[in-house]
C-alpha positions as CSV (number, residue, x, y, z in Angstrom):
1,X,0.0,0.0,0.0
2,X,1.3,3.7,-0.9
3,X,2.3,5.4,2.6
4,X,1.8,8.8,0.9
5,X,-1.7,8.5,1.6
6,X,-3.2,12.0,2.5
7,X,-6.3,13.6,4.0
8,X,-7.8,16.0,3.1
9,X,-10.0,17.8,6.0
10,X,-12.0,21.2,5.9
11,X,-11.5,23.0,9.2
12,X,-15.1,24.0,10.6
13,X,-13.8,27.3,11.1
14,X,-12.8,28.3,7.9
15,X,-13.0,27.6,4.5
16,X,-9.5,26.3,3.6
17,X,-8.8,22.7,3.2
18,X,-5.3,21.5,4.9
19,X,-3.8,18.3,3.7
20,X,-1.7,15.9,6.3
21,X,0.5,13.1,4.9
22,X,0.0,11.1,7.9
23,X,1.8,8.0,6.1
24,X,4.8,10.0,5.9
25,X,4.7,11.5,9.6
26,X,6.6,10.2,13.0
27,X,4.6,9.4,15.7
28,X,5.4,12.3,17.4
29,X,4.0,14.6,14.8
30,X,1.0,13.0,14.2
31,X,0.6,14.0,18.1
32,X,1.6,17.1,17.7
33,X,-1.0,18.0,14.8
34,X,-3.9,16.1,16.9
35,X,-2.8,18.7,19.9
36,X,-3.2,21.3,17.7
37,X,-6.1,20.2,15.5
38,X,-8.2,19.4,18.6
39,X,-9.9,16.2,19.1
40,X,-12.9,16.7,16.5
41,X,-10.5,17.5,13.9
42,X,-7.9,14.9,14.6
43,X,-10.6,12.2,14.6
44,X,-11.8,13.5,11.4
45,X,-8.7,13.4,9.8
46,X,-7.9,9.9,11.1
47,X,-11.4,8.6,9.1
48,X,-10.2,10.6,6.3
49,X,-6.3,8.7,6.0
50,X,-8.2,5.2,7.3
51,X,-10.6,5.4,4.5
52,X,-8.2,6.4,2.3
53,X,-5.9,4.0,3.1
54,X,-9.0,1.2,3.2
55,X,-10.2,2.1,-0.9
56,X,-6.6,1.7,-2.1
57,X,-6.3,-1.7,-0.7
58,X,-10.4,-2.7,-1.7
59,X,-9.3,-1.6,-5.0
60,X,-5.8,-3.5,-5.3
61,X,-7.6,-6.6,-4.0
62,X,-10.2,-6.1,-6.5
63,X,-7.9,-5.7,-9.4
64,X,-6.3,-9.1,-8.2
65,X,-9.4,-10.6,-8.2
66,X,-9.9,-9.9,-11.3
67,X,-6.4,-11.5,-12.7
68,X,-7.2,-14.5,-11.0
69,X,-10.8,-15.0,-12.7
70,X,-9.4,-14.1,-16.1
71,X,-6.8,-16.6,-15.4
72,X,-9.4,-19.4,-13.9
73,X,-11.1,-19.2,-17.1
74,X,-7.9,-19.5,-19.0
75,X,-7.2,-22.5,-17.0
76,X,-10.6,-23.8,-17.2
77,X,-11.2,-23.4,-20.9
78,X,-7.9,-25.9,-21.5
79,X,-9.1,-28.3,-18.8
80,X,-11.8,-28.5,-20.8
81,X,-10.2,-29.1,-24.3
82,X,-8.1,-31.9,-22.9
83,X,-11.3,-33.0,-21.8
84,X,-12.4,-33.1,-25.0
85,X,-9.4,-35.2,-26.3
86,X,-10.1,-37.8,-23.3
87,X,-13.7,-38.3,-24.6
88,X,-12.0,-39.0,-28.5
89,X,-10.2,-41.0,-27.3
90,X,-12.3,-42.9,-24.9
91,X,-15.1,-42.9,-27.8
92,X,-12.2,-44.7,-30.1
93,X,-13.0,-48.5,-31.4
94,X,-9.3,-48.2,-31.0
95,X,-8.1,-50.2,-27.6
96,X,-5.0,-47.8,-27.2
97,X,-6.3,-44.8,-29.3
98,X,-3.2,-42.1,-28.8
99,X,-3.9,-38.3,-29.8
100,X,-2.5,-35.1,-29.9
101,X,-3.4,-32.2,-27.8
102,X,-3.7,-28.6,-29.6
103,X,-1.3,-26.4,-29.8
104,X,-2.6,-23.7,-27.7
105,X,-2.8,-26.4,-24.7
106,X,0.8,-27.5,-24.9
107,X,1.7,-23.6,-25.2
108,X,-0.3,-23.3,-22.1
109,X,1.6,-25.9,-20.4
110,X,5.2,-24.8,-21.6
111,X,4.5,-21.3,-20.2
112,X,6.0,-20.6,-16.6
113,X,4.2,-18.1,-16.3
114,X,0.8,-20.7,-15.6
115,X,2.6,-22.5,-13.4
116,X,1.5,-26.0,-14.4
117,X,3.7,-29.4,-13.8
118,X,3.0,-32.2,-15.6
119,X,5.1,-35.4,-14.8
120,X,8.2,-35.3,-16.3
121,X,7.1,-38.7,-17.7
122,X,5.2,-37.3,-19.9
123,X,5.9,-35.4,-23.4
124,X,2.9,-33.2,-24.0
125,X,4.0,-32.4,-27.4
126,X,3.8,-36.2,-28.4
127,X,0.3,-37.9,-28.8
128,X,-1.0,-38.9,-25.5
129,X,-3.3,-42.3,-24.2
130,X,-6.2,-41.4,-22.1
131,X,-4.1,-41.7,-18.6
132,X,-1.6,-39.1,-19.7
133,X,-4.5,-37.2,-20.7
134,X,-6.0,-37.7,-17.5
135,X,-2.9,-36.7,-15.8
136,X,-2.5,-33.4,-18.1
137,X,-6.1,-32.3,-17.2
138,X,-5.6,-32.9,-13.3
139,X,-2.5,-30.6,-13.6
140,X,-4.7,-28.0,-15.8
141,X,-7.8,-28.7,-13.2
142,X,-6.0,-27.9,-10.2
143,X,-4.6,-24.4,-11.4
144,X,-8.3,-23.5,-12.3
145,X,-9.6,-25.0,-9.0
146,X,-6.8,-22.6,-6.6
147,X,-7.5,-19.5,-8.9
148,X,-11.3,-20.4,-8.2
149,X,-10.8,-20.8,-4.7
150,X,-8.2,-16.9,-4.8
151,X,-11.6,-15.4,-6.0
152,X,-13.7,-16.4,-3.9
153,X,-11.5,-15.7,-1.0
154,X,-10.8,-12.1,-2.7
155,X,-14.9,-12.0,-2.8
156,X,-15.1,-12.3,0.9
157,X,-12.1,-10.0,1.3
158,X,-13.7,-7.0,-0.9
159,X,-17.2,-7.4,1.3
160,X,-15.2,-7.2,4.9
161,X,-13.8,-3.8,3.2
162,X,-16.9,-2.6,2.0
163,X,-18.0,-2.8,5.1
164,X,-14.9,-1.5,6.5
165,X,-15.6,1.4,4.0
166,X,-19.2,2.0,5.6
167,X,-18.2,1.8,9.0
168,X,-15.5,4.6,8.6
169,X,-18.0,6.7,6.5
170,X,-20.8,6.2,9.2
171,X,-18.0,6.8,12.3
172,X,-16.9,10.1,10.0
173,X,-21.0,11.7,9.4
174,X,-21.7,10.9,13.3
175,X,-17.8,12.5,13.9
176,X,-18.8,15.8,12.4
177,X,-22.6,15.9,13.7
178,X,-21.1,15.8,17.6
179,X,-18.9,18.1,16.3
180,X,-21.8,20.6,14.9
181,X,-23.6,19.9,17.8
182,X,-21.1,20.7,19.9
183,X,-20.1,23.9,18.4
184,X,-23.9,24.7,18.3
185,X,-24.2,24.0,22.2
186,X,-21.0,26.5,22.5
187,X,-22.9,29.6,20.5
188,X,-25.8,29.2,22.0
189,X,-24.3,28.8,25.3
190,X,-25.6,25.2,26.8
């Protein structure tokens, strides 16, 4: 997460808007500007950073998300044309019908990147019997299945920060109506 994370905050007795980099400041300056801030202020501009700090990390975890379900698909989508190749050659009169698997599933394979291991007994650019297949779709399988599994933990992740997010915003609003309140009680003299 980027520690430069600001807040903004509108003092209520002006019009200006001061910005603190509380990410980049000691501990003993953040003290220092809650002294002389006072305690409404300081609180607001700790909902301020906190939320802040709260959306870049919902949005990061969102954009990972979103990786991993392009890449599930990906991963499911050559499951599924190995799958294919089992069924040919399971559907064969042949007793020990052998195939080839397409091009863009040996490609998949081959690329680090994807992170699939196939037995090093088997030569995925050769043609295959229905075990090797079987084999080479478990390997394919499996990457789908743990990028399934990253989304749907990311899922759960992005709803505790939403409601993170609505807490913070809801603390913030009640923040500044003791705050008005407050001020009010002081005009009028209660």
């Amino acid at each position: 997460m980027d520690n430069s994370v600001t807040s903004s905050i509108s003092s209520a007795s002006t019009s200006t808007s001061m910005t603190y980099d509380l990410g980049n400041m000691s501990k003993d300056e953040v003290v220092e500007l809650f002294k002389k801030v006072g305690v409404f202020q300081a609180a607001l501009i700790m909902f301020a950073y906190m939320y802040q700090a709260q959306s870049e990390l919902s949005i990061a975890t969102y954009a990972d998300m979103n990786e991993s379900s392009k890449e599930s698909t990906e991963a499911q989508k050559m499951a599924n044309l190995v799958d294919a190749k089992i069924a040919e050659v399971q559907s064969s009169s042949e007793k020990d019908k052998k195939v080839k698997l397409p091009d863009e599933v040996i490609s998949y394979i081959q690329d680090s990147r994807n992170g699939i291991s196939v037995s090093s007994d088997i030569d995925i650019t050769k043609e295959l019997g229905a075990g090797d297949l079987q084999t080479v779709k478990a390997a394919i399988s499996a990457k789908a299945n743990n990028l399934t599994t990253t989304v749907n933990n990311n899922q759960l992740t992005l709803q505790q920060m939403s409601n993170t997010l609505n807490l913070l915003t809801n603390a913030r609003s009640d923040m500044q109506s003791l705050q008005f309140r407050t001020i009010q009680a002081i005009s009028f003299g209660k």
